[in-house]
N, C-alpha and C positions, 0 to 999 in steps of 0.2 A: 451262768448269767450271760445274754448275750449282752453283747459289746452296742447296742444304741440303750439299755440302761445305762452303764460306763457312761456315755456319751451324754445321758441326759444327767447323770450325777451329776458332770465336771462341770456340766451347764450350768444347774445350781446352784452352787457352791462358788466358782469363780465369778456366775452373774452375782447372785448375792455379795459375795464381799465383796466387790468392783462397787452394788447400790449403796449397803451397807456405807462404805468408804465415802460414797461421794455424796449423800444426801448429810452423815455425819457433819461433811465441809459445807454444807451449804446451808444448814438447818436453820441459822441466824447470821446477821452482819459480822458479828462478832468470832463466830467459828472459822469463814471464811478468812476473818482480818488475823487468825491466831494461826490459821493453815498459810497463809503467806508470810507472816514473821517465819514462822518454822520454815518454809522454804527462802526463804533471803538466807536466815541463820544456816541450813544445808550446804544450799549452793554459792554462797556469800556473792551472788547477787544484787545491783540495785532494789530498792522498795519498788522502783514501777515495772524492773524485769522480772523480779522474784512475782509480780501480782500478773505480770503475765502469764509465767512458769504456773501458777497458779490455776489460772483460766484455764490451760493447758492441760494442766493433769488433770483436772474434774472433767472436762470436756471429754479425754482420751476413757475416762471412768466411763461416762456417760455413751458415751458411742459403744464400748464393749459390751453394757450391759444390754442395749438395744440389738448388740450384733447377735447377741445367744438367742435372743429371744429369733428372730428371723430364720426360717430355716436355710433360707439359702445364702445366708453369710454367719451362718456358727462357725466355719474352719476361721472365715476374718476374725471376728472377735475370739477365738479362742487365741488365735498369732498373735494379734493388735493385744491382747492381755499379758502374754509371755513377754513380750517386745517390753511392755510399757512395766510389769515386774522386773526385769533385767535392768533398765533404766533405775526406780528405782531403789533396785537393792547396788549400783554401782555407785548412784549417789549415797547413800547410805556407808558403804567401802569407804569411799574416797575419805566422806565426815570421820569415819573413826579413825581412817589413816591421820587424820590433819590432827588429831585429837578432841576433836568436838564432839560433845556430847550433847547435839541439839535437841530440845522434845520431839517425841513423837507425836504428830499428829496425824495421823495414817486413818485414823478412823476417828479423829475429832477432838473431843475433847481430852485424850491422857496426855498425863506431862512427864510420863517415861522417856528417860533418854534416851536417844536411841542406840543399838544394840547389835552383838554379833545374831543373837533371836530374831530380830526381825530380817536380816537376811538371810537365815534358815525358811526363816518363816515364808518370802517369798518365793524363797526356790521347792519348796515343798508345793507353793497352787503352783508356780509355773510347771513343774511336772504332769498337777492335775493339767494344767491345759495342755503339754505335750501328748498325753495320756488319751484329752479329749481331741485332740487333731486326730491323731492314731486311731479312736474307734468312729470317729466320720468318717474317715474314710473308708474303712473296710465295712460299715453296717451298710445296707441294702436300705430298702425301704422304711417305713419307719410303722413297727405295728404294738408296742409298747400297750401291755396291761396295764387297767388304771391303778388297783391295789400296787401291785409292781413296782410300777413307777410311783405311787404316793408314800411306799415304805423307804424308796429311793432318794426321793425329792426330800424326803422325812429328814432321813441322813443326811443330805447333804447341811440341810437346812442348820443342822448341830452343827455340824462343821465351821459353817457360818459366822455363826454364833461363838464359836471356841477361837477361829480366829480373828473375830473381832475383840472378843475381852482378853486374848493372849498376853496383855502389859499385867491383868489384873490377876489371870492363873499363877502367873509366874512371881508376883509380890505375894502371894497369899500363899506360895510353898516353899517363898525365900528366906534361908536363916535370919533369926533378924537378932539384934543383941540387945540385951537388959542393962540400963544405966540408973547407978541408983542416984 
């Protein structure tokens, strides 16, 4: 496979769950008002820092997903995506060092706590986007079959999707106990 499929996967997949993620926070008053509790709760920030922090990350969401789409600023959003993964799954770190197990709101509405998983879970796309910086720049032009790349796009598209419902995979194969 040459490496500007690679290239257009990691597109997919990182843009999609970047959209996924920020339209989740945006989709009502209410998701937005429940993505800024969760972050005040995070960063035990004020209610109007945390709603900045807020603005902030959907904003950083929103730029990366536009950057993929551009071809001449895929390398930015693929960075500006790792950057803003690394961000945060440090906040994420920090929460569990402190002991807080605040929900996750990462993609909206679950009330999973948050977890050493979802800082697997970031470092797993941040790779994809290390992955996809690596094949922009070694691919040349860009001549991409449409089958090709729709069986590509297909893939990534699951991906997507898998780690968007990733709090609900993971309840649904969690032991659970019987209390009579």
């Amino acid at each position: 496979m040459d490496v500007e499929y690679l290239q257009f996967g990691c597109q997919v997949l990182l843009g999609g769950v970047f959209a996924v993620s920020a339209g989740s926070k945006l989709y009502s008053r209410a998701a937005f008002a429940n993505f800024t509790a969760a972050t005040a709760g995070l960063t035990g920030a004020s209610a109007e820092r945390a709603r900045q922090l807020a603005v902030a990350a959907v904003a950083a969401e929103i730029a990366i997903v536009l950057a993929l789409i551009v071809p001449a600023l895929i390398r930015w959003g693929f960075a500006i995506g790792v950057g803003l993964l690394a961000v945060f799954s440090a906040a994420i770190v920090r929460s569990l060092r402190r002991g807080q197990r605040a929900a996750c709101r990462c993609f909206g509405a679950s009330n999973s706590p948050l977890n050493t998983h979802h800082v697997v879970r970031n470092a797993v796309l941040a790779a994809f986007g290390a992955l996809g910086i690596a094949a922009e720049l070694s691919s040349g032009t860009s001549s991409l079959d449409f089958g090709l790349a729709s069986v590509v796009g297909f893939a990534a598209l699951i991906g997507v999707a898998l780690t968007a419902r990733l709090d609900d995979l993971i309840a649904l194969f969690r032991p659970t106990t019987v209390s009579s």
